[in-house]
LOTOR-755340 format. One record per residue (C-alpha): residue number from 1; y negated, x negated, z; residue in three letters. Coordinates in steps of 0.1 Angstrom, whole numbers, padded with zeros to 4 digits. Example, Ala and Ser with C-alpha at 12.3 -4.5 7.8 and 13.67 -1.06 7.14 Angstrom:
<sites>
k|py|px|pz|r
1|0045|-0123|0078|ALA
2|0011|-0137|0071|SER
</sites>
This chain:
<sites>
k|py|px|pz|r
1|0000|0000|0000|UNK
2|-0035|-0013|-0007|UNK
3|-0060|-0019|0019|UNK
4|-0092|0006|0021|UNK
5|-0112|-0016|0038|UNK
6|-0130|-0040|0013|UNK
7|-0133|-0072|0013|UNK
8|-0158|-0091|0036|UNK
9|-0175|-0116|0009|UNK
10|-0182|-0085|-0012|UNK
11|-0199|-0059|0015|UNK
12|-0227|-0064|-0003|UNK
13|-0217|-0052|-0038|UNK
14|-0196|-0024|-0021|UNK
15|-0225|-0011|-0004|UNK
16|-0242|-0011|-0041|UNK
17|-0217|0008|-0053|UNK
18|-0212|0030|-0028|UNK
19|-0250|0039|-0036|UNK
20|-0245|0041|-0071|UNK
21|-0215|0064|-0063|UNK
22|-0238|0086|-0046|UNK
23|-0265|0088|-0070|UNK
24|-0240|0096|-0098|UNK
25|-0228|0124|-0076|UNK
26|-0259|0136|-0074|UNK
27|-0271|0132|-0110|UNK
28|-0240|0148|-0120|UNK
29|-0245|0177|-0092|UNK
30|-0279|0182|-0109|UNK
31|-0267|0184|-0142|UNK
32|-0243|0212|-0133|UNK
33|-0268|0231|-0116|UNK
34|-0288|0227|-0142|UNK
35|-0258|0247|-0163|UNK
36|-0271|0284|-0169|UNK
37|-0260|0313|-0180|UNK
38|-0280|0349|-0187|UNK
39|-0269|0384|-0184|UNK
40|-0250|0407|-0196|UNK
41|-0225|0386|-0204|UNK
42|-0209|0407|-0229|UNK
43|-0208|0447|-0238|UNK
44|-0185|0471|-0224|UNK
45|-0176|0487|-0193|UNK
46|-0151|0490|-0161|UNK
47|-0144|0456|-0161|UNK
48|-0112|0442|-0141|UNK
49|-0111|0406|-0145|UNK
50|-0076|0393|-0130|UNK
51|-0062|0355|-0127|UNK
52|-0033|0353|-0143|UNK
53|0001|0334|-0131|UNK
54|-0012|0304|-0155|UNK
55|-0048|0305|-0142|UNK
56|-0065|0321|-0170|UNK
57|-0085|0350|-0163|UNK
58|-0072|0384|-0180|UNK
59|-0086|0415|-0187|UNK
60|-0085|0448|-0202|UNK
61|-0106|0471|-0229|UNK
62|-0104|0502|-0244|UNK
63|-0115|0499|-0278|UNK
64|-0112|0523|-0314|UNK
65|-0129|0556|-0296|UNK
66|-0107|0552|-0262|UNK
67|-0074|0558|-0282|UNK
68|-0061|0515|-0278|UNK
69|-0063|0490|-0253|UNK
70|-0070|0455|-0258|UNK
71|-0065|0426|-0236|UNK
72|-0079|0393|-0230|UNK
73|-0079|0355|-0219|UNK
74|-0105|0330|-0209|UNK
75|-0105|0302|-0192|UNK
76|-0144|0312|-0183|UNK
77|-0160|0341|-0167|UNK
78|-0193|0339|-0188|UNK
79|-0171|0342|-0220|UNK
80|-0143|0370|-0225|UNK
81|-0124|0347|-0246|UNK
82|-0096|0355|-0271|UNK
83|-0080|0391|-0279|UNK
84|-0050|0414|-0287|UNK
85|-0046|0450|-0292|UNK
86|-0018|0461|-0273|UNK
87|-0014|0495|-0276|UNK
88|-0024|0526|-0297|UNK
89|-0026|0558|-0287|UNK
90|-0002|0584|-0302|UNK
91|-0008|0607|-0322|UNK
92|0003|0637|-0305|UNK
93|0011|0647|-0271|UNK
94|-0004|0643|-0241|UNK
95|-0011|0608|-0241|UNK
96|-0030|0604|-0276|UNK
97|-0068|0607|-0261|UNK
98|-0096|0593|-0239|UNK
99|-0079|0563|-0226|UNK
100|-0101|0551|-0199|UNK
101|-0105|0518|-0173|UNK
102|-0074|0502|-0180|UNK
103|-0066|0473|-0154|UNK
104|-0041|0450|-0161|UNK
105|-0014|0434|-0138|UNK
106|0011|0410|-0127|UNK
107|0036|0425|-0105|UNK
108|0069|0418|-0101|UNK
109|0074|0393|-0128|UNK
110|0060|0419|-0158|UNK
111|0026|0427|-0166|UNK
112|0013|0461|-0168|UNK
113|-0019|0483|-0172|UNK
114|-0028|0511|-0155|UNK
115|-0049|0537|-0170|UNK
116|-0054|0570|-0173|UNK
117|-0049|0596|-0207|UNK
118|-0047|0632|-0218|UNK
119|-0044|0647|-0249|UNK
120|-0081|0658|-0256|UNK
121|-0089|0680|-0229|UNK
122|-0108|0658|-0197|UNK
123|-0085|0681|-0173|UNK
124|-0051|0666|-0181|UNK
125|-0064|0637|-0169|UNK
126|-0037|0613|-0154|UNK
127|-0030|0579|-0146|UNK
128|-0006|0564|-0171|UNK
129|0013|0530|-0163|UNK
130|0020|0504|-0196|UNK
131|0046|0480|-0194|UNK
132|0045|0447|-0214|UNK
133|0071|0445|-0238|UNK
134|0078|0408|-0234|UNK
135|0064|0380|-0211|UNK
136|0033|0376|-0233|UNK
137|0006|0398|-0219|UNK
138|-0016|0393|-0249|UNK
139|0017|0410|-0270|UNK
140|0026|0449|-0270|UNK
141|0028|0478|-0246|UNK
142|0043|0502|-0240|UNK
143|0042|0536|-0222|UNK
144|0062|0532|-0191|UNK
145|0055|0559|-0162|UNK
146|0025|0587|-0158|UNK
147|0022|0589|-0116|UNK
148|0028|0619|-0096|UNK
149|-0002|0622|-0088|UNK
150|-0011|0660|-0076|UNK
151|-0043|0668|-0098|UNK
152|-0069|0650|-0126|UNK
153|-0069|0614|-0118|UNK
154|-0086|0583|-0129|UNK
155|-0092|0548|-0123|UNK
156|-0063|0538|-0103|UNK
157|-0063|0500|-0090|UNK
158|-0030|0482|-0072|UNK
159|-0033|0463|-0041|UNK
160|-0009|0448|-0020|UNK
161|-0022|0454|0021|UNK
162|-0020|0430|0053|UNK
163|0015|0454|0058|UNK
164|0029|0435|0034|UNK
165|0032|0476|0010|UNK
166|0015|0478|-0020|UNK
167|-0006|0510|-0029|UNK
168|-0024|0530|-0054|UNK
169|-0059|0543|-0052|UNK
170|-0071|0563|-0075|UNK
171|-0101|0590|-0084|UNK
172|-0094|0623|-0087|UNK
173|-0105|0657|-0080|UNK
174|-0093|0674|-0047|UNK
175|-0065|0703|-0053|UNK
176|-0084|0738|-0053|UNK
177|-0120|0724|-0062|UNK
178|-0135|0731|-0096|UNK
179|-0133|0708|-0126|UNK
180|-0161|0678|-0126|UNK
181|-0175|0697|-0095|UNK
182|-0164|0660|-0074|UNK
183|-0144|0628|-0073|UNK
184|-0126|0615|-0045|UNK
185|-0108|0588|-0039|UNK
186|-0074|0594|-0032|UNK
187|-0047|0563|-0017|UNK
188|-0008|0565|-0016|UNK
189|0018|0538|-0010|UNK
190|0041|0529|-0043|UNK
191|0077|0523|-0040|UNK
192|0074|0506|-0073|UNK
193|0050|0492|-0102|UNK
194|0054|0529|-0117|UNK
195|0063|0552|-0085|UNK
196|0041|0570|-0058|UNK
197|0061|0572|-0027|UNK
198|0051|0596|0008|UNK
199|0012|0613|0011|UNK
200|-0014|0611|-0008|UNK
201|-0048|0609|0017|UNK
202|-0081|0615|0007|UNK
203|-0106|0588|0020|UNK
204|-0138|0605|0006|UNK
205|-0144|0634|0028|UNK
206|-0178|0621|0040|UNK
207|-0200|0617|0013|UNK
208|-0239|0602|0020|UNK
209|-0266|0616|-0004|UNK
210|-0270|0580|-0024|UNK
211|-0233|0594|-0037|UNK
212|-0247|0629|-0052|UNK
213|-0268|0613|-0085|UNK
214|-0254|0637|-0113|UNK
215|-0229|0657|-0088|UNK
216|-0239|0673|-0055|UNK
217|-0206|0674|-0039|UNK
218|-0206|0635|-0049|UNK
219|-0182|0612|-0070|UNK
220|-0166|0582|-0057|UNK
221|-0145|0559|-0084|UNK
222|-0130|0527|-0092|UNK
223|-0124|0514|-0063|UNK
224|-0114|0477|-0051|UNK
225|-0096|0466|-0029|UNK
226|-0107|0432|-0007|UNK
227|-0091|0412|0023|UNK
228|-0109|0386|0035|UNK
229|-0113|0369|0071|UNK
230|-0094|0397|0082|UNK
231|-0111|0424|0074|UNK
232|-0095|0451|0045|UNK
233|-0125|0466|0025|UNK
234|-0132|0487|-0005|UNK
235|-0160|0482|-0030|UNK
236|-0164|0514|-0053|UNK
237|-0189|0533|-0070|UNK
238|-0205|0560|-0062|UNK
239|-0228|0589|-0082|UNK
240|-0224|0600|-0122|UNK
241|-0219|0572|-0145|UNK
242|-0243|0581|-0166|UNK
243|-0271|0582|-0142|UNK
244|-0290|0550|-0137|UNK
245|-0282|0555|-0101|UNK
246|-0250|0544|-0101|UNK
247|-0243|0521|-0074|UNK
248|-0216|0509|-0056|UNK
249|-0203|0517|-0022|UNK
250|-0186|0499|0005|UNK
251|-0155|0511|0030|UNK
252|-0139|0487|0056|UNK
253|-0102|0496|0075|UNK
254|-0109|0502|0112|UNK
255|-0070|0495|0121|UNK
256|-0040|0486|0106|UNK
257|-0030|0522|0085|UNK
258|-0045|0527|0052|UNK
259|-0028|0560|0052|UNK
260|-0052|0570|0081|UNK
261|-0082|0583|0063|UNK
262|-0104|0585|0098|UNK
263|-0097|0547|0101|UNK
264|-0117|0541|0069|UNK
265|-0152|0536|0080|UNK
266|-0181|0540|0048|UNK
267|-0214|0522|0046|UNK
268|-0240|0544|0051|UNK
269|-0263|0527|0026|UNK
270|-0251|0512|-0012|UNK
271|-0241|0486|-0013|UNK
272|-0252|0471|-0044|UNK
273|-0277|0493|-0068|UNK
274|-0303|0493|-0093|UNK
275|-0331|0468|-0094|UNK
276|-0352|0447|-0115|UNK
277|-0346|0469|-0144|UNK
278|-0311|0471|-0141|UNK
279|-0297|0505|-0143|UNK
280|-0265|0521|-0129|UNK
281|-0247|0492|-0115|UNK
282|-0213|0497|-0113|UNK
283|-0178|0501|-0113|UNK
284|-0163|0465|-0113|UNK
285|-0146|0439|-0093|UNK
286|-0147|0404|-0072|UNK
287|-0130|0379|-0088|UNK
288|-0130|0339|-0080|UNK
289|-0148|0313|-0098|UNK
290|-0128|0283|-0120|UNK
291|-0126|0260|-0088|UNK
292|-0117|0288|-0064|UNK
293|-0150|0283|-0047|UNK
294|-0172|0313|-0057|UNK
295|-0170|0350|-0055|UNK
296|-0186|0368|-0086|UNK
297|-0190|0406|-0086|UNK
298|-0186|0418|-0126|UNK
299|-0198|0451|-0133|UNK
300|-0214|0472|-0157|UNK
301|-0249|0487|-0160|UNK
302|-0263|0509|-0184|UNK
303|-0287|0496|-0212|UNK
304|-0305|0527|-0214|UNK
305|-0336|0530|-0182|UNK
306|-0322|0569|-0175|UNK
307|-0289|0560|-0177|UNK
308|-0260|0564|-0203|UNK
309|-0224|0561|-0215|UNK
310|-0239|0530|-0234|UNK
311|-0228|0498|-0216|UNK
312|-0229|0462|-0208|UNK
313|-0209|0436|-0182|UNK
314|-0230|0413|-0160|UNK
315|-0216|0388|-0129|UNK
316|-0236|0382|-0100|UNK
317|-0226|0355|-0070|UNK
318|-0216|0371|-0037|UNK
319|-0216|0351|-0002|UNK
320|-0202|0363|0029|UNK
321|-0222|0366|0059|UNK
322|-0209|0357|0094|UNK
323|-0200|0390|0104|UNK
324|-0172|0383|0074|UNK
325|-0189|0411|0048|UNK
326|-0194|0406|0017|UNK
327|-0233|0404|-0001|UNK
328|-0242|0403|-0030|UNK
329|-0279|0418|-0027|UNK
330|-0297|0428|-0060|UNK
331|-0291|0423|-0099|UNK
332|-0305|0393|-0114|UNK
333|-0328|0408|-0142|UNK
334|-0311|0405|-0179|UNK
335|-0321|0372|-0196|UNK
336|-0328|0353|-0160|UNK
337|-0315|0321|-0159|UNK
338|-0288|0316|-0133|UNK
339|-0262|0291|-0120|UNK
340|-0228|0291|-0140|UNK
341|-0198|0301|-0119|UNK
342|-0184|0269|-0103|UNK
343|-0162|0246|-0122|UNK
344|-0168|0261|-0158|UNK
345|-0160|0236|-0186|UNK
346|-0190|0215|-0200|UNK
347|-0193|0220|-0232|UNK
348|-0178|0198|-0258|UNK
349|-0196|0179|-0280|UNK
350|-0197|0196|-0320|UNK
351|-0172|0183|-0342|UNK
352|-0170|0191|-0380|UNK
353|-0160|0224|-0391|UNK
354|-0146|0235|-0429|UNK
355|-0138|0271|-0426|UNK
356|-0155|0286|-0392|UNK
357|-0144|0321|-0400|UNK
358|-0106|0309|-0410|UNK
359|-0099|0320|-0369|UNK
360|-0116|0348|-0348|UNK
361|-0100|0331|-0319|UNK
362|-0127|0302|-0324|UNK
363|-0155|0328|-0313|UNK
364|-0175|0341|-0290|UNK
365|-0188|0377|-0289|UNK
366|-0220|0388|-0284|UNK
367|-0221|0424|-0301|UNK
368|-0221|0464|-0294|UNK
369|-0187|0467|-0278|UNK
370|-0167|0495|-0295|UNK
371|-0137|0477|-0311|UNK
372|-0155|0482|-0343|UNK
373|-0183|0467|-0351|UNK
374|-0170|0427|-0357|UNK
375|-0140|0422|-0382|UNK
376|-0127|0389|-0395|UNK
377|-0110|0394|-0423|UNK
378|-0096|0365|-0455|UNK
379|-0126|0342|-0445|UNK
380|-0150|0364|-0439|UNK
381|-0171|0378|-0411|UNK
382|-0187|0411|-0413|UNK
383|-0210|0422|-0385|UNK
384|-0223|0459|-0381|UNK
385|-0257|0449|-0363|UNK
386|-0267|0486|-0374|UNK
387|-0247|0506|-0347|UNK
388|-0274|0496|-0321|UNK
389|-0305|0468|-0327|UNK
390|-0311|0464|-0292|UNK
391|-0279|0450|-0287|UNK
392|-0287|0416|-0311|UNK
393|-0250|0411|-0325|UNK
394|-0246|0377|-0324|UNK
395|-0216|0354|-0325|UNK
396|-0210|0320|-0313|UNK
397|-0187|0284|-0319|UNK
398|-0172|0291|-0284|UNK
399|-0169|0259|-0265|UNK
400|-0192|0232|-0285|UNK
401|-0229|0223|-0281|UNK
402|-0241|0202|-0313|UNK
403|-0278|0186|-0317|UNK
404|-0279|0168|-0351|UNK
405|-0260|0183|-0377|UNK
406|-0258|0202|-0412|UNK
407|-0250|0239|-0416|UNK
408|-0239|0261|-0448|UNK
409|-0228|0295|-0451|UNK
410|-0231|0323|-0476|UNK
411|-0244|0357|-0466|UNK
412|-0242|0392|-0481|UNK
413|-0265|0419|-0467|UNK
414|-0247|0456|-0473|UNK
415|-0270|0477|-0460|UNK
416|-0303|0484|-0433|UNK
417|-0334|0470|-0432|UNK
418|-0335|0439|-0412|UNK
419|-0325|0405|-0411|UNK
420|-0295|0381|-0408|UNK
421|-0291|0344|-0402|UNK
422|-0275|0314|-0383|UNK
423|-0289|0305|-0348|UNK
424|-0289|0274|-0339|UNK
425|-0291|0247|-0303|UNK
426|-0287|0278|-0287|UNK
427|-0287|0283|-0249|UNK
428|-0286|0311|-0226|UNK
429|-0274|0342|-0249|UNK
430|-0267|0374|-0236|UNK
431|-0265|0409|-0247|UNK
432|-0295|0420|-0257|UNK
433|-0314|0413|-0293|UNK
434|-0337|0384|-0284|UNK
435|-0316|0377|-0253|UNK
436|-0311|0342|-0264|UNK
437|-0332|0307|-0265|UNK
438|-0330|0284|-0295|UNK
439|-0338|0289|-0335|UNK
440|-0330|0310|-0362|UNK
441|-0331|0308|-0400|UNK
442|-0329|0344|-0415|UNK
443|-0329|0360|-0449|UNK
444|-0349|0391|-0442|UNK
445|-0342|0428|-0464|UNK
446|-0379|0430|-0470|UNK
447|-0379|0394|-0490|UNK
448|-0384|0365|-0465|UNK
449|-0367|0331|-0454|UNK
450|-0380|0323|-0417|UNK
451|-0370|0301|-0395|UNK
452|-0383|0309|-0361|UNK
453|-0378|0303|-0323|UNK
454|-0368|0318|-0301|UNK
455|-0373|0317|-0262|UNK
456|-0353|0346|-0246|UNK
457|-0375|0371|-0248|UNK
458|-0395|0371|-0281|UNK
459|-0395|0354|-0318|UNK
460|-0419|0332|-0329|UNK
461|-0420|0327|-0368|UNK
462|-0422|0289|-0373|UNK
463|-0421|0287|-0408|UNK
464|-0417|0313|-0440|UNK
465|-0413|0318|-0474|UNK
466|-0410|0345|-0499|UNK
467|-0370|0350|-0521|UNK
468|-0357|0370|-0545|UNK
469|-0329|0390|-0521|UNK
470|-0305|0414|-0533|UNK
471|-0287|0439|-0514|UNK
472|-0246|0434|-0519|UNK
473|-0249|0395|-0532|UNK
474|-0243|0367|-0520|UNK
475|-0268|0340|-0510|UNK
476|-0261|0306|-0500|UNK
477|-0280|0290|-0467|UNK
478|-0281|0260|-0449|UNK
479|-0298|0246|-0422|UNK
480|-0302|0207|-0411|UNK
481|-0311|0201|-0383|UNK
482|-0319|0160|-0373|UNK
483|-0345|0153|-0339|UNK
484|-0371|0174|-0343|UNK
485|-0369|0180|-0380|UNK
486|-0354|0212|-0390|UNK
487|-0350|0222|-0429|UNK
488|-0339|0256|-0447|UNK
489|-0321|0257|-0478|UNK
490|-0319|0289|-0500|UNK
491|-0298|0286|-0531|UNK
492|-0307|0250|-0543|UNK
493|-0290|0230|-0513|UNK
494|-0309|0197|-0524|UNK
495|-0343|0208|-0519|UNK
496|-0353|0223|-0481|UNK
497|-0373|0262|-0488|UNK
498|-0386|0253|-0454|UNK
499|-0396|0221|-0429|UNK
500|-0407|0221|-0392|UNK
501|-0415|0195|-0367|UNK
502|-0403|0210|-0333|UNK
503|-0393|0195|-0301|UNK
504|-0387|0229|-0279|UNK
505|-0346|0226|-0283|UNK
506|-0325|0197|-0285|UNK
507|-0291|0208|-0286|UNK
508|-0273|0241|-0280|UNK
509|-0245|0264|-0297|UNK
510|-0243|0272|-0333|UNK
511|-0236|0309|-0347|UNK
512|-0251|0336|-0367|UNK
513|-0268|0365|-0364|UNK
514|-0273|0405|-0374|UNK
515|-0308|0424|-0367|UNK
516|-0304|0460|-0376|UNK
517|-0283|0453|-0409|UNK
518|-0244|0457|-0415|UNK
519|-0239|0421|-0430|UNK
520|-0214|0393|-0439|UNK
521|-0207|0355|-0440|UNK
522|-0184|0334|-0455|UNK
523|-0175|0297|-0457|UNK
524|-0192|0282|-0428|UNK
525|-0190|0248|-0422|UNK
526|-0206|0223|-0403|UNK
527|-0211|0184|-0405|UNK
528|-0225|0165|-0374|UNK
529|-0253|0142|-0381|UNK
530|-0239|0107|-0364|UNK
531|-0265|0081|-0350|UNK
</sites>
């Protein structure tokens, strides 16, 4: 064994290096703190982000007009990563329709989702388990159980308690109470991954005013189960969805039973709610950071100010205070910088790329979320940035930060009047159509090349020319992009349409871009520019 004490003649230049150790640290600690990210993160709702057996984060969608599911991996809770569809709705029956909230699981050894279907009409609501076909929970589902459950139900989560029994809670509405009049939340223990077994308890009896927004006998839903420093708590929301008062709610165990419903103690206050413009938080889940050393809170909000169907996911950091609760306090405003998650990858640094739209998996999705509104298809890209402008479809190279380098790609504009381009050193994008810092170059409908900047919350035009665009053609662009010298091409690729001096962005991500236009791209490739 080697000796950890060093070596008396060199004290001297141990000391030096312990100092240089220590100023590396702390250089390095500044550089990762340094590492931001900007909400939403991505579109959607209900999210239920889960860590996988292999460490990955997984999660589930429901995508084509709530008749499929999809599910994905990261290894990153600012990016959704890769995807599968999984499952399609039948056709007939009472499982084709309105496939809501699906949470995927690992129990047992197989993976599973439980959601909730009916076959058109809201009140055949119930929760409906799927069962992985294979080990792969990115591969195909199948219908596996619906739970006994004794009315309209919703929303159901799995936990296993400090009894060592796992249980099911759910949202539903009481037996003998008129349709949509409430929602409860309704607990019962499960001999297996697809089996209630004993009573089913209500634990939403009491119901504080903050929890009547959009239904006077209030409406408690997806609901979370957390044990930590040994305390058993729920996190769920609370009020109408679409209301921008949406919030969620907090319940602690007082006791060992979670079949005793007068054991469950709420909060009389939210516990997490609307602020700095952020409307109808919730519905979501804690889940841990890469390293294991954070708590994040993802949740939806509405991107509408009096609150809507019409969604987007956003993570905010929860601590826990000494009495062992959880806080999380308010929303961070969209487009506010804040601290990545612990232990999220660096990025890497750009490499050469022939055929960028050869693999969706290479990606990064910043668009309106319905399953429908992105395809990649034989090389090409085609973005429908004319479902909703506000949202700013964009995509990005997931994973790779480049500074000097050359871009080409071809673009077709179908239809809308707008614009289309490739950002460029981008940094901090969210959801949201300026929600992003860096540059773009864009072939507008109305006849323009620009290349402008961008700084999160507004375009600057830099630069512009007029061009002969036509609808349903293809035009070729390319952008270079050495120091602070940035040039456009249009058409001839040996003579720059456009040239700027500017020094506001170094490096960032690459993508491209759709402003209230249905568009597509085609052969993008990129060449670093080496020292």
């Amino acid at each position: 064994m080697q000796s950890t004490q060093p070596i008396a003649c060199n004290h001297r230049l141990y000391a030096l290096a312990v100092v240089a150790a220590v100023l590396f640290a702390g250089v390095a600690a500044a550089e990762e703190k340094t590492r931001t990210f900007v909400n939403p993160v991505y579109a959607g709702q209900d999210p239920y982000i889960m860590v996988g057996p292999d460490g990955a984060y997984y999660q589930a969608a429901s995508i084509r007009d709530d008749r499929g599911i999809r599910v994905y991996r990261s290894e990153s809770l600012t990016d959704r990563g890769i995807h599968r569809d999984v499952f399609s709705a039948p056709d007939e029956g009472p499982y084709r329709a309105q496939w809501w909230a699906p949470e995927i699981h690992y129990l047992d050894g197989s993976w599973y989702i439980y959601t909730c279907a009916d076959d058109g009409d809201n009140a055949k609501h119930r929760v409906v388990v799927l069962k992985a076909d294979s080990d792969d929970p990115l591969g195909s589902y199948s219908i596996a159980a619906e739970l006994d459950t004794p009315a309209w139900a919703i929303d159901a989560t799995i936990a296993t308690f400090g009894n060592g029994r796992r249980y099911c809670i759910w949202s539903g509405w009481p037996v003998g109470t008129d349709p949509d009049s409430t929602q409860h939340l309704f607990i019962s223990e499960m001999e297996s991954p697809t089996k209630l077994i004993g009573d089913v308890v209500d634990l939403s009896t009491k119901m504080y005013p903050w929890e009547t927004a959009g239904r006077p006998a209030g409406l408690n839903e997806g609901a979370q189960v957390l044990r930590r420093n040994g305390k058993t708590m729920i996190i769920y929301a609370a009020s109408g969805s679409w209301t921008p008062d949406y919030c969620f709610g907090l319940m602690t165990l007082e006791g060992d039973d979670p079949l005793d419903a007068s054991a469950w103690k709420k909060q009389d206050k939210p516990w997490f709610s609307r602020a700095n413009e952020v409307y109808g938080p919730g519905h979501g889940c804690l889940v841990a950071s890469p390293d294991g050393t954070e708590d994040w809170l993802a949740f939806h909000s509405s991107i509408d100010a009096k609150g809507s169907w019409n969604r987007c996911i956003s993570l905010k950091k929860v601590t826990w205070n000494e009495a062992g609760m959880p806080e999380a306090g308010q929303p961070a405003a969209w487009g506010e910088p804040l601290s990545r998650p612990s232990g999220e990858a660096k990025l890497k640094q750009g490499v050469a790329v022939d055929d960028g739209f050869a693999s969706p998996d290479a990606w990064e999705e910043l668009h309106f979320f319905n399953g429908r509104t992105l395809r990649f298809r034989d090389g090409v890209c085609e973005l429908r940035a004319d479902a909703d402008r506000r949202f700013g479809d964009k995509i990005l190279l997931r994973g790779y930060t480049y500074d000097n380098f050359v871009l080409k790609t071809q673009i077709q504009i179908e239809r809308g009047k707008g614009a289309a381009g490739v950002i460029f050193r981008v940094q901090n994008a969210g959801i949201g159509r300026n929600n992003f810092q860096g540059y773009v170059a864009n072939i507008t409908t109305s006849g323009d090349l620009v290349l402008a900047r961008c700084d999160g919350n507004r375009i600057t035009p830099l630069a512009k020319a007029p061009i002969d665009v036509a609808m349903g053609q293809w035009h070729d662009l390319s952008v270079a992009a050495d120091g602070s010298e940035l040039k456009v091409y249009i058409t001839d690729m040996k003579n720059p349409k456009l040239t700027v001096v500017d020094k506001t962005f170094a490096a960032g991500k690459l993508g491209v871009r759709g402003d209230d236009v249905r568009v597509e791209f085609r052969q993008l490739s990129i060449e670093p520019i080496t020292p």
